[in-house]
Structures are given as C-alpha cells and as structure tokens.
N, C-alpha and C positions, 0 to 999 in steps of 0.2 A: 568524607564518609568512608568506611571501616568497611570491607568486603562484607562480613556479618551483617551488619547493618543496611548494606543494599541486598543481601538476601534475602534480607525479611520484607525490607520493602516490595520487591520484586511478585515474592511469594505473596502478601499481601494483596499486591494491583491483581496478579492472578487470582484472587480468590473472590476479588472483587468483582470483574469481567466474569468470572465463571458461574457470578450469583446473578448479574444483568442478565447473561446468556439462558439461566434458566430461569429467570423471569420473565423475559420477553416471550421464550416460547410457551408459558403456561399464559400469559394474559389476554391470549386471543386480539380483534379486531378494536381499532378503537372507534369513538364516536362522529368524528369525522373531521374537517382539518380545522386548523388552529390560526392559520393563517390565510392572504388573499390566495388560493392558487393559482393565479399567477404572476408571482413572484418566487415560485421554490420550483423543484425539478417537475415535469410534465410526464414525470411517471407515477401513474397510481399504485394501489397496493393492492395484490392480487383480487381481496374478496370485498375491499371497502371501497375502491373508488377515490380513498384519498390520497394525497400527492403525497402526503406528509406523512404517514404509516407508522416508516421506522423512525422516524423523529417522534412523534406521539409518544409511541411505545422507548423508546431513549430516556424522555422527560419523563413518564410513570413512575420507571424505573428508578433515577436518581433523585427523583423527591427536589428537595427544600435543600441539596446538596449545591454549589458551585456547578455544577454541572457536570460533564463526561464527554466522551468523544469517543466516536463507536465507529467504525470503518470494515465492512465487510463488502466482498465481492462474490460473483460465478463466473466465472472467464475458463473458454476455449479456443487456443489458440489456432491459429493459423492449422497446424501442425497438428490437431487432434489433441492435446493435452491440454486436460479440465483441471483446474483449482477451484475451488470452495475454500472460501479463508476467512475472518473474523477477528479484532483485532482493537480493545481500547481501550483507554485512556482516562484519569478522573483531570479536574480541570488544575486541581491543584499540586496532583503529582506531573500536569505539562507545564506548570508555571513555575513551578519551583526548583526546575530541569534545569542544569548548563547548558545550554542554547549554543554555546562555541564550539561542546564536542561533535555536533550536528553537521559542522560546515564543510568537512571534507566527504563527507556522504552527500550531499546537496551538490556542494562543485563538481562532483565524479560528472554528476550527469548535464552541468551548465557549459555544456561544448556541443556547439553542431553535429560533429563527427561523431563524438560517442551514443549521441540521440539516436543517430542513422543506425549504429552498430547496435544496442539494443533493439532498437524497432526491427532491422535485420535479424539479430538473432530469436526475437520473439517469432517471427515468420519462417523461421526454418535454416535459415541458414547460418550455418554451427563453427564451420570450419575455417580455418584460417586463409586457406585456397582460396576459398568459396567468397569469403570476406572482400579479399582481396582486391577480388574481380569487380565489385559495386563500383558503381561510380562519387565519384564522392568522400571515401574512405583515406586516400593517398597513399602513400607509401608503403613497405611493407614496414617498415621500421616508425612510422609512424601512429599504423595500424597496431601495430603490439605495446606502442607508449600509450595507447589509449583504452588499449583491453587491459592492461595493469590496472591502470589507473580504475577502471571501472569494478575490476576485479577485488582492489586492494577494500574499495567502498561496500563493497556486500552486492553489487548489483547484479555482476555475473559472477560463475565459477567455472573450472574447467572439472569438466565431465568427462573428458579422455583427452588422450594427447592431441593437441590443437584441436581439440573443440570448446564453444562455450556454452555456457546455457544461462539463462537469469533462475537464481535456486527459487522453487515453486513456494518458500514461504516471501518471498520480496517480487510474485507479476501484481501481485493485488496493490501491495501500497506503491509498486512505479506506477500501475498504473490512473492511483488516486492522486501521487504526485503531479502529474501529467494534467489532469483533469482539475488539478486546482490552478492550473496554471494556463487554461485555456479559457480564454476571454469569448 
C-alpha cells in the first residue's frame, strides 16, 4: 500500500469514528440490555441501569455493517494525571490489518520486568534512580535494556533526561491491553 493510499484510508477510519462519536452522543439512552447481564461487565450506564450501554449504542451506530470496535477510557492515575481517550476501529479495516507489524509492540510489554516498570512508572515513579531501587527490576543495565525496548514500542517515552512516562495517548489502550488479558 502506496503512503497516499494509507492517508486516505486513515483519514477515512477517522471520519468514520468521528461520525460514531457524534452519534453516540446525540442518541441518548437505549432501551435496555440485549443480552443475559450476567454474562457482560457488571457496570451499568449511568441513567439506564443497563450493563450493556455502550455496546447498545456501538451497534446502533454501525447498523447492518461487519461491525466496529470502540475502546474508550477516564483514568487517574496514581499521580494525579486524568486522560479521557476514545479510540476505533471498523471490523474490516482490523481484519484486513498486517497482524505481524503488531508484534513487536505486543512483546515490548510480554516480560515480567517491563510489566513492573510500567505499572511503576504509571504510579509515579519516573526516574531511572528511582527505577532502580524496585525490587524486581535488576540490574542497571538490565533495567535500560528494557526501557528501550518499551520505549522503542510506543509504550513509554522519555520526558526529560532519565525519566519516563507512558505518552498519555497509549495509558488508555495499555490499560485495555491489560484487561483483555486478565482472566
């Protein structure tokens, strides 16, 4: 695929999320759930009582289409810092995706040590010192092979010299990550 050609697609999916996004907030509450609740998450939605809310209003949206994949969060971390993010996907532009350019972003974060080192740096602590000190972490040279590594994946960056931070468009989908992967 020709860079042109992934710009338009790109620009496309964005126009498409951007038509979901304002149709979900004009469609108001829906009529109640669609399925057993409980079998889906055991949070309802603010003014309806249903578990199933933002799924309701997902499927409205997309119609008779393959479907979409919508992923938003509100997260405050440890630390004081709020994200509000929003983020998705039609079924056929994740299907028709290279699947293999994915894998080095996915392994960054398939290591004990680098789990701790985010989950560390989500709570506050930034610095390489600081790092250090955790139990768990290892070496110092250890410790910087795996903030690369995390680094190189999009999941942290450096925010001043020896510190890291996970950039505030990537705590929402680690933290979806995470949560598909908890049993």
């Amino acid at each position: 695929m020709t860079e042109p050609e992934l710009t338009q697609r790109v620009a496309a999916l964005e126009r498409t999320v951007q038509d979901l996004v304002t149709r979900l907030a004009t469609a108001g509450p829906t009529a109640g759930p669609t399925a057993d609740p409980g079998t889906g998450p055991d949070t309802a939605g603010p003014d309806t009582g249903n578990p199933f809310w933002a799924l309701d209003g997902l499927k409205a949206q997309v119609g008779g289409t393959p479907g979409a994949v919508l992923y938003t969060g509100t997260v405050t971390l440890p630390t004081g810092e709020h994200y509000d993010w929003q983020y998705g996907h039609t079924v056929d532009d994740l299907l028709d995706a290279d699947w293999t350019g994915y894998a080095d972003t996915l392994t960054a974060l398939a290591h004990p040590v680098r789990l701790l080192l985010v989950r560390q740096i989500l709570a506050g602590t930034r610095t390489v010192a600081a790092l250090a000190e955790v139990d768990g972490l290892g070496t110092t040279g250890q410790l910087y092979h795996h903030l690369r590594q995390l680094v190189s994946a999009g999941w942290l960056r450096t925010s001043a010299r020896g510190q890291y931070a996970v950039p505030p468009e990537r705590v929402v989908p680690l933290l979806i990550v995470l949560s598909g992967a908890h049993r």
